[in-house]
CHARMM internal coordinates of N, CA and C (Angstrom, degrees):
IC EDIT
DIST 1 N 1 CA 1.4532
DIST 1 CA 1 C 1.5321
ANGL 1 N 1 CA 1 C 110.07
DIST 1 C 2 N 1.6024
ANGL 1 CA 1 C 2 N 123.31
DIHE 1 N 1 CA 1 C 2 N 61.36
DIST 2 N 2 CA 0.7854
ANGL 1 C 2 N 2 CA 109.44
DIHE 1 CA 1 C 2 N 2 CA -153.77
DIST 2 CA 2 C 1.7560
ANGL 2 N 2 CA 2 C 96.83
DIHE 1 C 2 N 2 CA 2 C -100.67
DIST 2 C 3 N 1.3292
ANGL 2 CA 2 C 3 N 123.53
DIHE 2 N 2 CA 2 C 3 N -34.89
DIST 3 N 3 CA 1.2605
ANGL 2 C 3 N 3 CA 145.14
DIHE 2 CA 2 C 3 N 3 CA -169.48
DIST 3 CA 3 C 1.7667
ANGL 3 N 3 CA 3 C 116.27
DIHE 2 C 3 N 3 CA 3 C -80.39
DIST 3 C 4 N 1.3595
ANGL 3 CA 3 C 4 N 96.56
DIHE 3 N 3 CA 3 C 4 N 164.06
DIST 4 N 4 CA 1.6065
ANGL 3 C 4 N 4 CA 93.13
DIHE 3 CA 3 C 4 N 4 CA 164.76
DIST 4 CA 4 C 1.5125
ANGL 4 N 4 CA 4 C 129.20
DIHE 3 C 4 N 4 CA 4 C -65.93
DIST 4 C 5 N 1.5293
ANGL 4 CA 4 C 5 N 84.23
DIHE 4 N 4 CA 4 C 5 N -45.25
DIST 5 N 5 CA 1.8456
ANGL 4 C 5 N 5 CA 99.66
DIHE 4 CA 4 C 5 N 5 CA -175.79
DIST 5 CA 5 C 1.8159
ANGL 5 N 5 CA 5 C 101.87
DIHE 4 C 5 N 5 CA 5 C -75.83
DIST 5 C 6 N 1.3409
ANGL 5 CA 5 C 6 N 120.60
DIHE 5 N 5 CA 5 C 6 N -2.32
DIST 6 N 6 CA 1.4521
ANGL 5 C 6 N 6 CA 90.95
DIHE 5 CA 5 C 6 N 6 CA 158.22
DIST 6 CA 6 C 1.9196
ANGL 6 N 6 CA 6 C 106.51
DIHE 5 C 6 N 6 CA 6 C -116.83
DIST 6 C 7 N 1.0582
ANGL 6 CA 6 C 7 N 113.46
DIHE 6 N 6 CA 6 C 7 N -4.80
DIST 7 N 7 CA 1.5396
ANGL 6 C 7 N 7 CA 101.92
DIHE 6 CA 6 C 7 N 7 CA 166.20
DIST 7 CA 7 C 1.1011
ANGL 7 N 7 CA 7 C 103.62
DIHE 6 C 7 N 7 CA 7 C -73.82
DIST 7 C 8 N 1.9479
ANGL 7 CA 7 C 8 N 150.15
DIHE 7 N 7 CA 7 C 8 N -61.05
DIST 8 N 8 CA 0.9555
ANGL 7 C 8 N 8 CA 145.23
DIHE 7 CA 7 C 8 N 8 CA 114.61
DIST 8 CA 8 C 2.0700
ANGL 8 N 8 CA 8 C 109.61
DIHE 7 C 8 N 8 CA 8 C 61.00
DIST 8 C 9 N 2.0025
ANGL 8 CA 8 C 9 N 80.94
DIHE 8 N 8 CA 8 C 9 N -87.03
DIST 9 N 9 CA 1.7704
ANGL 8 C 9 N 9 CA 111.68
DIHE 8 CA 8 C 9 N 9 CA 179.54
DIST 9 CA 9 C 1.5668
ANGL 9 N 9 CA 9 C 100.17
DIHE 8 C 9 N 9 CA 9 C -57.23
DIST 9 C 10 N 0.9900
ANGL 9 CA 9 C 10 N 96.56
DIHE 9 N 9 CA 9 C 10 N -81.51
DIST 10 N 10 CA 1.5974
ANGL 9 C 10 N 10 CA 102.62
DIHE 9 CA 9 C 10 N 10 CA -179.76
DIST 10 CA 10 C 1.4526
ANGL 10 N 10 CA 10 C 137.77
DIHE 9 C 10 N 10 CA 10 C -17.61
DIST 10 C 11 N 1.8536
ANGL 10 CA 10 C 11 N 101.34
DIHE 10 N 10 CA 10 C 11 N -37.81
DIST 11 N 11 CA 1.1524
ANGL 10 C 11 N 11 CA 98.85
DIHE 10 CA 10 C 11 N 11 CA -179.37
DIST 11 CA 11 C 1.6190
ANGL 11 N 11 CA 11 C 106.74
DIHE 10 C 11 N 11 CA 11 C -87.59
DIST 11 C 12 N 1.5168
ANGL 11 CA 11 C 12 N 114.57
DIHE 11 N 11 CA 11 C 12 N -28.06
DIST 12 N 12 CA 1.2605
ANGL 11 C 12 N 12 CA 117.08
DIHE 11 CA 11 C 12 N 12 CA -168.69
DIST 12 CA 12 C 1.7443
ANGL 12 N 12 CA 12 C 98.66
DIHE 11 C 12 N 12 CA 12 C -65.40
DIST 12 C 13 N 1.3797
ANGL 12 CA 12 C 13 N 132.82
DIHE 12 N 12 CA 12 C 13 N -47.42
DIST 13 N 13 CA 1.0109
ANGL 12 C 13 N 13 CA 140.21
DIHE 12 CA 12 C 13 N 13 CA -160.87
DIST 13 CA 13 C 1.5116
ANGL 13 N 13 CA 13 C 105.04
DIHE 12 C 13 N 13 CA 13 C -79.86
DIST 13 C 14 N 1.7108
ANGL 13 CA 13 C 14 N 132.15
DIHE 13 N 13 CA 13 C 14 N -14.65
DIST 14 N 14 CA 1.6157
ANGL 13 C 14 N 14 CA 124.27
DIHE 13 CA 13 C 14 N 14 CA 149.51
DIST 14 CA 14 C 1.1072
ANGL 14 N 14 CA 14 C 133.35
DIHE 13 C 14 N 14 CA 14 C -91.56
DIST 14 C 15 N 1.9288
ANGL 14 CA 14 C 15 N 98.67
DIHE 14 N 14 CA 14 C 15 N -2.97
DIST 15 N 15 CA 1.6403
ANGL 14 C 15 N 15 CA 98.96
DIHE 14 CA 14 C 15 N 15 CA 174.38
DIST 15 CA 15 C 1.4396
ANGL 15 N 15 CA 15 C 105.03
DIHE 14 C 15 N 15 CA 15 C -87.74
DIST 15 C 16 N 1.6503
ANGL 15 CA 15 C 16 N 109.40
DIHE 15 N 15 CA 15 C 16 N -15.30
DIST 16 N 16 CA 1.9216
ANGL 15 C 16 N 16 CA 105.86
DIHE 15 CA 15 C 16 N 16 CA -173.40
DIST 16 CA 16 C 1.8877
ANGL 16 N 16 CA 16 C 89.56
DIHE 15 C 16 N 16 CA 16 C -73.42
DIST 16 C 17 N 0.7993
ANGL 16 CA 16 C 17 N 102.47
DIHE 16 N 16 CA 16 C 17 N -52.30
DIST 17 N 17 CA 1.9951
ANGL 16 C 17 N 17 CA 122.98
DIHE 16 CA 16 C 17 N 17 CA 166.09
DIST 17 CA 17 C 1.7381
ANGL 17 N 17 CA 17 C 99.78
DIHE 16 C 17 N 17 CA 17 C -1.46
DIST 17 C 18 N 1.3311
ANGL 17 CA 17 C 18 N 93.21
DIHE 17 N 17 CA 17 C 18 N -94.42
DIST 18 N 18 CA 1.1250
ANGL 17 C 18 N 18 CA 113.04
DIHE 17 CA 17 C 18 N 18 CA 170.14
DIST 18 CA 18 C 1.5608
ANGL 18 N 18 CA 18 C 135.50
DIHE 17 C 18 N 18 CA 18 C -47.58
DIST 18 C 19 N 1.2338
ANGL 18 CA 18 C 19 N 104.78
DIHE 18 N 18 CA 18 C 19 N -35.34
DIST 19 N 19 CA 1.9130
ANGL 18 C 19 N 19 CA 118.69
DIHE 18 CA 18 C 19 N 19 CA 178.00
DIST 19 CA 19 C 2.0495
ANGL 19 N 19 CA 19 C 96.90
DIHE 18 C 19 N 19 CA 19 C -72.50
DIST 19 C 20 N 1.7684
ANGL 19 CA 19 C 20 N 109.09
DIHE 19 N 19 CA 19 C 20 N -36.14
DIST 20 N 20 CA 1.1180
ANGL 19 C 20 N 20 CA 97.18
DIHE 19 CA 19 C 20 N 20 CA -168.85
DIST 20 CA 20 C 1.4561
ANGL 20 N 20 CA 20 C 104.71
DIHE 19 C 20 N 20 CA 20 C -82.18
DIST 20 C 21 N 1.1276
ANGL 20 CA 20 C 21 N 128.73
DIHE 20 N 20 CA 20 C 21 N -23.45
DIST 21 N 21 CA 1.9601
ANGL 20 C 21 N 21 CA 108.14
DIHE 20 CA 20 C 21 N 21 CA -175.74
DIST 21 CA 21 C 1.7907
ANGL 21 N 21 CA 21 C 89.56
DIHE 20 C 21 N 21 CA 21 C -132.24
DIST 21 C 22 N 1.4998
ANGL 21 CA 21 C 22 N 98.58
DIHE 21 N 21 CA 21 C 22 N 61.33
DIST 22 N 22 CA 1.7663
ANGL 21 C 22 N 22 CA 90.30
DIHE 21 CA 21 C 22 N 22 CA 167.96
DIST 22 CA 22 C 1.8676
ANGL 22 N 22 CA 22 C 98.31
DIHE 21 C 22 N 22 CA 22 C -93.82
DIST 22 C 23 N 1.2431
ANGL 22 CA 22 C 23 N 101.59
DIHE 22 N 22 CA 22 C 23 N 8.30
DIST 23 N 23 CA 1.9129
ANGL 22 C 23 N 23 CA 93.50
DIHE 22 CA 22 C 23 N 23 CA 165.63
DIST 23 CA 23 C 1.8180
ANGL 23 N 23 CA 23 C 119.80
DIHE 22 C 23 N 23 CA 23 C -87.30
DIST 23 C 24 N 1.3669
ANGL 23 CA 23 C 24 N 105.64
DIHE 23 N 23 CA 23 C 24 N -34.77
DIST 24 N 24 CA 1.2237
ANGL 23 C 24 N 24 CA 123.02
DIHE 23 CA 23 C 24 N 24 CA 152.34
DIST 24 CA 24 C 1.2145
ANGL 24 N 24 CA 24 C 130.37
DIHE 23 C 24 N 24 CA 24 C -43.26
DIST 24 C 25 N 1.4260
ANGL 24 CA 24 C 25 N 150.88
DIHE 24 N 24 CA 24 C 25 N -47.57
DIST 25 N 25 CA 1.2841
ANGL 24 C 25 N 25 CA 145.44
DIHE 24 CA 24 C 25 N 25 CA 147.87
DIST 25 CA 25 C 1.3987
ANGL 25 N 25 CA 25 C 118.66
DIHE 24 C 25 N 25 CA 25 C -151.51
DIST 25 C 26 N 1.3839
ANGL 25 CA 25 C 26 N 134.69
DIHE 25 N 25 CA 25 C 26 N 65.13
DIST 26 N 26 CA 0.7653
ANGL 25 C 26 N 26 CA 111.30
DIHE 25 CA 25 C 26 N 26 CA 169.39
DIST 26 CA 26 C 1.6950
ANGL 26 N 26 CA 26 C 161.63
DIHE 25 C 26 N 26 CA 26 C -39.78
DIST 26 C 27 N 1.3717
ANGL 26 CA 26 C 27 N 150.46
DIHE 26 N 26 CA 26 C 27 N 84.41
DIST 27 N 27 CA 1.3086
ANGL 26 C 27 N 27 CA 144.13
DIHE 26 CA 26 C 27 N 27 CA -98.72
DIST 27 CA 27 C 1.3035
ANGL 27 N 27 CA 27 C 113.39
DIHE 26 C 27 N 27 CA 27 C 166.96
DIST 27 C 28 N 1.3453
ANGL 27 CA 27 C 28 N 114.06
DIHE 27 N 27 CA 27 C 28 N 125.42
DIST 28 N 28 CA 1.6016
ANGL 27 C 28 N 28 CA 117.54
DIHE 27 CA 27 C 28 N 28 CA 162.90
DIST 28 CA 28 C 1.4885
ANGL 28 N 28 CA 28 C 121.95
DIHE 27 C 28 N 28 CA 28 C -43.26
DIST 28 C 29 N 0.8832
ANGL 28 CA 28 C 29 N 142.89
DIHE 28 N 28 CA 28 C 29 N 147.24
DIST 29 N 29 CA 1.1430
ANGL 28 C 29 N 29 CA 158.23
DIHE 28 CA 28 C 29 N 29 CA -156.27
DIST 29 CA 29 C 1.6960
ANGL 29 N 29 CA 29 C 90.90
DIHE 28 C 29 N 29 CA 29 C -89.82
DIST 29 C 30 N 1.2674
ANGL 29 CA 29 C 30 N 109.14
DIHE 29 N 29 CA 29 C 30 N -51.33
DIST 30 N 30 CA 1.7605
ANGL 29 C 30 N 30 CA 114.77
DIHE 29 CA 29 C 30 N 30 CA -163.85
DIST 30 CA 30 C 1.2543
ANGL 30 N 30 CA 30 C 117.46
DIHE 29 C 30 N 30 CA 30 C -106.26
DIST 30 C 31 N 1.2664
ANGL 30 CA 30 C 31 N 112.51
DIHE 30 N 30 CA 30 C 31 N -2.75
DIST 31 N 31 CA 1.7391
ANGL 30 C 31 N 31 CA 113.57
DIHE 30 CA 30 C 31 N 31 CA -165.16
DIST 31 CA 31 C 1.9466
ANGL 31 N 31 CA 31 C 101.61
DIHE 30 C 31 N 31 CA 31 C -143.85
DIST 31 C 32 N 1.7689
ANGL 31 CA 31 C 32 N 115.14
DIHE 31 N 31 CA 31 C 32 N -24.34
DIST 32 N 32 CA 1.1183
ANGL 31 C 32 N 32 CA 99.12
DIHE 31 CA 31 C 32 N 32 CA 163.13
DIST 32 CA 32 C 1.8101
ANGL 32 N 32 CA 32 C 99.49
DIHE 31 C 32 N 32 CA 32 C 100.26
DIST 32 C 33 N 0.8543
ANGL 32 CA 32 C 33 N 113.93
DIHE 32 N 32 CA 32 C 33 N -40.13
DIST 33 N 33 CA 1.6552
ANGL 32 C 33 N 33 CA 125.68
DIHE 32 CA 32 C 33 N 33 CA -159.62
DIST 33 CA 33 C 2.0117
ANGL 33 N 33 CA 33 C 83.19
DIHE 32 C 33 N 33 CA 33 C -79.40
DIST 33 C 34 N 1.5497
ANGL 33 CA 33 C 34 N 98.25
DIHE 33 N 33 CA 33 C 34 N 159.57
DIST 34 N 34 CA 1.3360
ANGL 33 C 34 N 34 CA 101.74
DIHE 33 CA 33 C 34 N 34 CA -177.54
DIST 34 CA 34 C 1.4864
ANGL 34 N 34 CA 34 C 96.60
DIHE 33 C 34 N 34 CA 34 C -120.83
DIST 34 C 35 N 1.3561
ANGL 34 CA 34 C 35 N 102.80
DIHE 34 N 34 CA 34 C 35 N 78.13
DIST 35 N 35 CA 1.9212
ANGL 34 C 35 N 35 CA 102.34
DIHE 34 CA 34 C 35 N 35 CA 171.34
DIST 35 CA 35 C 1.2039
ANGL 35 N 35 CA 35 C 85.85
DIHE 34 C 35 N 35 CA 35 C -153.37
DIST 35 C 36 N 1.8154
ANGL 35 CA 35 C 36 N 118.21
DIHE 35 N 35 CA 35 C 36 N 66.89
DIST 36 N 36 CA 1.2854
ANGL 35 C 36 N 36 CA 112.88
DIHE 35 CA 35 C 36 N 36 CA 151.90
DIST 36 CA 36 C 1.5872
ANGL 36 N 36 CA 36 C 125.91
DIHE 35 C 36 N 36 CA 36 C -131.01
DIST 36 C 37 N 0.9868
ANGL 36 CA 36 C 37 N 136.85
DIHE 36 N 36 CA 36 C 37 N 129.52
DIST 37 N 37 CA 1.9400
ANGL 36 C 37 N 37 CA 124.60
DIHE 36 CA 36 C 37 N 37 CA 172.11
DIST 37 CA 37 C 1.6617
ANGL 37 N 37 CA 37 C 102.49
DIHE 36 C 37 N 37 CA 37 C -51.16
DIST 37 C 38 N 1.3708
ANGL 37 CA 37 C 38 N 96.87
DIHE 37 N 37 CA 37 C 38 N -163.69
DIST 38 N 38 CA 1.6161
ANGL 37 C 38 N 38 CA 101.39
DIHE 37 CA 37 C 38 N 38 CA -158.51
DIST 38 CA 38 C 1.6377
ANGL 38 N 38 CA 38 C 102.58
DIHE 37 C 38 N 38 CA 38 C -72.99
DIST 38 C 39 N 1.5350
ANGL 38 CA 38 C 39 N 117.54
DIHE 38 N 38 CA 38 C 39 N -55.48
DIST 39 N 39 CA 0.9500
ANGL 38 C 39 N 39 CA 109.44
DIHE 38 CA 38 C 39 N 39 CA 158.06
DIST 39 CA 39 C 1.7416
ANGL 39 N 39 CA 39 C 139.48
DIHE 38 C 39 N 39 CA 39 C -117.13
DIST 39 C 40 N 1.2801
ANGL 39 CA 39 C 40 N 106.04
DIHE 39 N 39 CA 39 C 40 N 53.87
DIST 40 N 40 CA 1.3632
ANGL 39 C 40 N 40 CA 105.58
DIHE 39 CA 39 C 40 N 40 CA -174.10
DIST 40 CA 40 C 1.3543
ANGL 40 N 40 CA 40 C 99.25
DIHE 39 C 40 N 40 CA 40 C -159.14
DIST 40 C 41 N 1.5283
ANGL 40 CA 40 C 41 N 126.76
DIHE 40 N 40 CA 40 C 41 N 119.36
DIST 41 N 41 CA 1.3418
ANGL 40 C 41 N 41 CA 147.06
DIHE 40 CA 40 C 41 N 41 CA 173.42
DIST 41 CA 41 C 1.8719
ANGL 41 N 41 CA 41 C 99.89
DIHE 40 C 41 N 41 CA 41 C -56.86
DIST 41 C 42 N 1.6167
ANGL 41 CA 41 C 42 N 108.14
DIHE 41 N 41 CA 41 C 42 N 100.89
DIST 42 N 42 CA 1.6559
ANGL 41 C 42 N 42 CA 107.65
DIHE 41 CA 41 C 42 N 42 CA 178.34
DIST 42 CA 42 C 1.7678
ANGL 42 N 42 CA 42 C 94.80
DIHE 41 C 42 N 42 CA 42 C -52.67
DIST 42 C 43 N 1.2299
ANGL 42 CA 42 C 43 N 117.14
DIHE 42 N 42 CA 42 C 43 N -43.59
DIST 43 N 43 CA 1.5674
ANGL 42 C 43 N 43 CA 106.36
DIHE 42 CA 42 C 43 N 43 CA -145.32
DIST 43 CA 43 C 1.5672
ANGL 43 N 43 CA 43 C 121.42
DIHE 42 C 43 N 43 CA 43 C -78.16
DIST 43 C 44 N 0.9535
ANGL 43 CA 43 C 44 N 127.64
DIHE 43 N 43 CA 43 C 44 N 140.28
DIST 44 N 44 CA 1.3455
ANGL 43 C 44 N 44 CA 134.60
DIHE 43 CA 43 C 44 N 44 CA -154.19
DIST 44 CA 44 C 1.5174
ANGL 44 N 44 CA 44 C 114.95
DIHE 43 C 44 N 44 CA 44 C -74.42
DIST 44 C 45 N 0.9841
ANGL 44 CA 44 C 45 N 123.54
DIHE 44 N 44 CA 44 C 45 N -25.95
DIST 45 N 45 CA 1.6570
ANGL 44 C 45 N 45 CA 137.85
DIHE 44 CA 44 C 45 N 45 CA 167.41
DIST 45 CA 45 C 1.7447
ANGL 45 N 45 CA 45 C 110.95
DIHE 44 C 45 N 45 CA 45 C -51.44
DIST 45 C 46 N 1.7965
ANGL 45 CA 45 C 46 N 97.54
DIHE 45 N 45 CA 45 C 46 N -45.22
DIST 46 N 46 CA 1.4046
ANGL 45 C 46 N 46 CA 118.33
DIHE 45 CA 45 C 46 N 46 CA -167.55
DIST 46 CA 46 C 1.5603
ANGL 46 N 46 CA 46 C 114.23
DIHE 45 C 46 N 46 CA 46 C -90.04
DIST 46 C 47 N 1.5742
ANGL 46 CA 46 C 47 N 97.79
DIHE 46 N 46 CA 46 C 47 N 119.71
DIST 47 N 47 CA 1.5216
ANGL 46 C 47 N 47 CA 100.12
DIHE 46 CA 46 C 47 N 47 CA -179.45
DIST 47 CA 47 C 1.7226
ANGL 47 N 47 CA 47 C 124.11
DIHE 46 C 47 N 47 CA 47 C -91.37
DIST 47 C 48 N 1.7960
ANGL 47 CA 47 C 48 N 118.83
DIHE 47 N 47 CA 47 C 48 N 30.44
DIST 48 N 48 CA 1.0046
ANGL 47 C 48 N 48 CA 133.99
DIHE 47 CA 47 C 48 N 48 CA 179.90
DIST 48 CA 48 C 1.5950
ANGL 48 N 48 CA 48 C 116.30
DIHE 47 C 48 N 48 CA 48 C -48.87
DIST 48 C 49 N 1.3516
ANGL 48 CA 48 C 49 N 105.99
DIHE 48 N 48 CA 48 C 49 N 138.89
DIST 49 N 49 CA 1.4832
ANGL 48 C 49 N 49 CA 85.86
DIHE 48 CA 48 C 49 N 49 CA 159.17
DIST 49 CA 49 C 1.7954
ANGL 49 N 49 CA 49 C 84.06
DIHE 48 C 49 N 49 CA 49 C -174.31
DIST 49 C 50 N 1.5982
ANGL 49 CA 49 C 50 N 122.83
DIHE 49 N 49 CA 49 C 50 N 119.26
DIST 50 N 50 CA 1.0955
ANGL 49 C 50 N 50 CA 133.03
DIHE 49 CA 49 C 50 N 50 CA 175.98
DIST 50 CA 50 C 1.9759
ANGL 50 N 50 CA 50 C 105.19
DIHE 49 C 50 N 50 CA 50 C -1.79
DIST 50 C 51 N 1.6601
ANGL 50 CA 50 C 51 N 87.05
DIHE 50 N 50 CA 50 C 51 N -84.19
DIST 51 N 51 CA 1.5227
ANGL 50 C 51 N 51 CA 112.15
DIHE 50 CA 50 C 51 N 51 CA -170.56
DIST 51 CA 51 C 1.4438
ANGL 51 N 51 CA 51 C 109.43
DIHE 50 C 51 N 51 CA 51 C -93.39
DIST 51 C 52 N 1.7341
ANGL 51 CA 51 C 52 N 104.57
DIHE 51 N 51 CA 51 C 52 N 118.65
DIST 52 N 52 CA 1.9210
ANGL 51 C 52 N 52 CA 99.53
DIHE 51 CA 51 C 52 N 52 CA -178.15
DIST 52 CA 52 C 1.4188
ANGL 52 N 52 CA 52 C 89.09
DIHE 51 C 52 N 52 CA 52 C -81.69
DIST 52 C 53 N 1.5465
ANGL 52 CA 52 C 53 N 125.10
DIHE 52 N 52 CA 52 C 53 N -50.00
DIST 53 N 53 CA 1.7535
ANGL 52 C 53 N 53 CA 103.09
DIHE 52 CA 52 C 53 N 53 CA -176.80
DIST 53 CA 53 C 1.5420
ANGL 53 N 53 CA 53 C 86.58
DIHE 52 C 53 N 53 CA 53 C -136.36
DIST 53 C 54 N 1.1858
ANGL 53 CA 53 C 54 N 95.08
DIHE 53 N 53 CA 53 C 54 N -174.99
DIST 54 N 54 CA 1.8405
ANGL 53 C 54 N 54 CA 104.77
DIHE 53 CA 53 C 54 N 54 CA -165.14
DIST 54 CA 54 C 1.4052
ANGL 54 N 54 CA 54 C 96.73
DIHE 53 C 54 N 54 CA 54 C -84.19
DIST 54 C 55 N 1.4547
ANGL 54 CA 54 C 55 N 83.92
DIHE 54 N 54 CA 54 C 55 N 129.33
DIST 55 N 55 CA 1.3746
ANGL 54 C 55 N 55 CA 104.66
DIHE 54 CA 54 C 55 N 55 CA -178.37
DIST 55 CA 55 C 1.6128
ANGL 55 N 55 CA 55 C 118.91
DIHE 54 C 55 N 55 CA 55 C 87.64
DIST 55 C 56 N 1.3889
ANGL 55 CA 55 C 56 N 112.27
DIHE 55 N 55 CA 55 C 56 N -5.11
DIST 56 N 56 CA 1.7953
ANGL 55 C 56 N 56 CA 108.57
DIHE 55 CA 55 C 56 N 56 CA 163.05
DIST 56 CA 56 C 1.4706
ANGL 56 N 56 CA 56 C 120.99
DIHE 55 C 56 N 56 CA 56 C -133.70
DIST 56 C 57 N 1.4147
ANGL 56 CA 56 C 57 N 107.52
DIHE 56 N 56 CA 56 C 57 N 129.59
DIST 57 N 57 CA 1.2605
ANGL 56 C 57 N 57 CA 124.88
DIHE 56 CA 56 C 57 N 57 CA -162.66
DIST 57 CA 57 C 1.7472
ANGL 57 N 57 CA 57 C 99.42
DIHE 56 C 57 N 57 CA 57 C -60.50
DIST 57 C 58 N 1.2644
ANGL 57 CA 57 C 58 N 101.06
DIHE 57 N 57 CA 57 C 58 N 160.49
DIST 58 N 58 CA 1.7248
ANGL 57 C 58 N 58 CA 104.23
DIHE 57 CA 57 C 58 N 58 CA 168.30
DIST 58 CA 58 C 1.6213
ANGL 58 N 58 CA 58 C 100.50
DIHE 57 C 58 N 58 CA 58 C -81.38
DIST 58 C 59 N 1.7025
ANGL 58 CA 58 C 59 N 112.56
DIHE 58 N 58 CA 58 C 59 N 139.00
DIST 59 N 59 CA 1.5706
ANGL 58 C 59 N 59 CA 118.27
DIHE 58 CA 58 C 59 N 59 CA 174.14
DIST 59 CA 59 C 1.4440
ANGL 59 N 59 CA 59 C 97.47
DIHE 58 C 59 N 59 CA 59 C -34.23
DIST 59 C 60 N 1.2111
ANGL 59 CA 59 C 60 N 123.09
DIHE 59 N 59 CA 59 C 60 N -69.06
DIST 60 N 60 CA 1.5311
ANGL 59 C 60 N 60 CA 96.91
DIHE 59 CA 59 C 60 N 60 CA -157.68
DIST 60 CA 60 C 1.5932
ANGL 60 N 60 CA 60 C 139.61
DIHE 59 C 60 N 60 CA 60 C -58.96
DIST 60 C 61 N 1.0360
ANGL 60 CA 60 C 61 N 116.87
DIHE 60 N 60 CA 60 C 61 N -16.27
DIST 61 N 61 CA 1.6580
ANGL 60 C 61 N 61 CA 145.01
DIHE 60 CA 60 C 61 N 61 CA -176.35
DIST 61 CA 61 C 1.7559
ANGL 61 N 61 CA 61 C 96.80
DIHE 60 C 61 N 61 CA 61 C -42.15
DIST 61 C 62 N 1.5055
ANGL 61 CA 61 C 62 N 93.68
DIHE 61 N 61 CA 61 C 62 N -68.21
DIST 62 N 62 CA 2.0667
ANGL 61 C 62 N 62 CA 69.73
DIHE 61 CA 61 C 62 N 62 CA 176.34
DIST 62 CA 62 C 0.7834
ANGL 62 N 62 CA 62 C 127.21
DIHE 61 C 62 N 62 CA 62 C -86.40
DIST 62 C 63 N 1.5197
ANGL 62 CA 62 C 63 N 148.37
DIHE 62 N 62 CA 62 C 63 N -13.74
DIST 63 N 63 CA 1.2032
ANGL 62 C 63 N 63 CA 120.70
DIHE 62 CA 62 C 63 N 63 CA 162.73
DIST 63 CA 63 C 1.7150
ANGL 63 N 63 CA 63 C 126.57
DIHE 62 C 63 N 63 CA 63 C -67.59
DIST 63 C 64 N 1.1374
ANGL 63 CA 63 C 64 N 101.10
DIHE 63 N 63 CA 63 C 64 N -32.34
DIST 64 N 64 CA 1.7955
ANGL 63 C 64 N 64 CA 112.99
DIHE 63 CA 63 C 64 N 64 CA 166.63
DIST 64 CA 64 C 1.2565
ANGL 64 N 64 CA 64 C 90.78
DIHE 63 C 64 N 64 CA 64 C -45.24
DIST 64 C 65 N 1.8574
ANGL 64 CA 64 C 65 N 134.15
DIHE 64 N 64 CA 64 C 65 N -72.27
DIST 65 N 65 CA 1.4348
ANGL 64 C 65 N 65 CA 106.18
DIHE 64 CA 64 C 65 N 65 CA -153.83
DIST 65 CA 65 C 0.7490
ANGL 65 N 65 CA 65 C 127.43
DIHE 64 C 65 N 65 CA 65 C -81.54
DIST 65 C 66 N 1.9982
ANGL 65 CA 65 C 66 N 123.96
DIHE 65 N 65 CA 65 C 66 N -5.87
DIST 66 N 66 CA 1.4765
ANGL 65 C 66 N 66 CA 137.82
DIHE 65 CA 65 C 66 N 66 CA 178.53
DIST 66 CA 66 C 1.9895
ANGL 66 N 66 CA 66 C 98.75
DIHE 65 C 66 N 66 CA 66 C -65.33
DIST 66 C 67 N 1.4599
ANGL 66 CA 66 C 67 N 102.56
DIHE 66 N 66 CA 66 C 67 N -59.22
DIST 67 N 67 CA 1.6706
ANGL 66 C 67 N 67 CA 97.15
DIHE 66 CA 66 C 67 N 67 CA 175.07
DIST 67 CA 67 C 1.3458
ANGL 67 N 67 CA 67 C 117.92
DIHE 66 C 67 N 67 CA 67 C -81.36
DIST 67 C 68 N 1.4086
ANGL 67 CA 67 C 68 N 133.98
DIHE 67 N 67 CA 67 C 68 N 34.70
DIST 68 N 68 CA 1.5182
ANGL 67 C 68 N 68 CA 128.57
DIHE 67 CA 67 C 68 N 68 CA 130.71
DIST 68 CA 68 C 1.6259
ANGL 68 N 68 CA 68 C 114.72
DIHE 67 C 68 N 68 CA 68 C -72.70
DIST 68 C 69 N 1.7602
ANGL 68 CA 68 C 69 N 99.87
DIHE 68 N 68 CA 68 C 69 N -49.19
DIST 69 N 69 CA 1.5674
ANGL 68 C 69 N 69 CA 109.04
DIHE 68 CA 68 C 69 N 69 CA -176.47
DIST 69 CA 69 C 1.7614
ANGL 69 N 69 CA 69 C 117.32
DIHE 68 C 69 N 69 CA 69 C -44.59
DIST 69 C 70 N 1.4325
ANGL 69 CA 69 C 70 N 88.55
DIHE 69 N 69 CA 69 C 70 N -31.01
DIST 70 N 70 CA 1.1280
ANGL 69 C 70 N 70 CA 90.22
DIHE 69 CA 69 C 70 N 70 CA -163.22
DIST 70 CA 70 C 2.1222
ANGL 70 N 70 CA 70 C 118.61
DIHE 69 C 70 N 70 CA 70 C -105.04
DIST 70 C 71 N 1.1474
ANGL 70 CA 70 C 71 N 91.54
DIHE 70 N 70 CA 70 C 71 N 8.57
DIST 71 N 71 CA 1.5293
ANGL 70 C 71 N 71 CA 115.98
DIHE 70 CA 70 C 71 N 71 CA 173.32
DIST 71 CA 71 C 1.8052
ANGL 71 N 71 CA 71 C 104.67
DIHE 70 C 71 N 71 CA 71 C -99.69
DIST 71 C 72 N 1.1075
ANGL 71 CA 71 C 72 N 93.42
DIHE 71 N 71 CA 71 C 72 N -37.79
DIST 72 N 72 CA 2.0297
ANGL 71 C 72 N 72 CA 107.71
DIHE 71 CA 71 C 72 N 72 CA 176.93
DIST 72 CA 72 C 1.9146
ANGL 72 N 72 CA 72 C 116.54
DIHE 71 C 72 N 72 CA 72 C -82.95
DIST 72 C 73 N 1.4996
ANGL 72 CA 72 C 73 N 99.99
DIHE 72 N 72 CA 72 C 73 N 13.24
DIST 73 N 73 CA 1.2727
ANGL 72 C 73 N 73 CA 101.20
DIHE 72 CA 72 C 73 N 73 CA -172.36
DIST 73 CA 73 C 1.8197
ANGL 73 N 73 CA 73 C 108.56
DIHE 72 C 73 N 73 CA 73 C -97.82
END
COOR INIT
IC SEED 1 N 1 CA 1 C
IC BUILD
């Protein structure tokens, strides 16, 4: 993720992510609570935000999507 055009990709390809199994759990990535947009935690407690700087995911991002994979199995 070193570029624009793939942070860019990335985000488009976890917001389709998310739009496709937001019946499945809806939920912050980092805090769990479901008061967030695709990538940005609404709630004020929660310091979410997809991308901490360009080009690096917030810690929680993979393990959140490793345990969807693995709740959808």
């Amino acid at each position: 993720m070193n570029s624009l055009q793939n942070h860019v990709l990335f985000t488009m390809q976890f917001m389709q992510m998310m739009e496709d199994f937001q019946t499945v759990e809806n939920e912050c990535p980092a805090c769990g609570h479901s008061s967030r947009s695709n990538t940005v935690c609404l709630r004020n407690e929660c310091d979410f935000m997809l991308f901490i700087d360009m080009g690096k995911l917030h810690p929680s991002v993979i393990p959140w999507i490793e345990a969807r994979k693995e709740a959808l199995k």
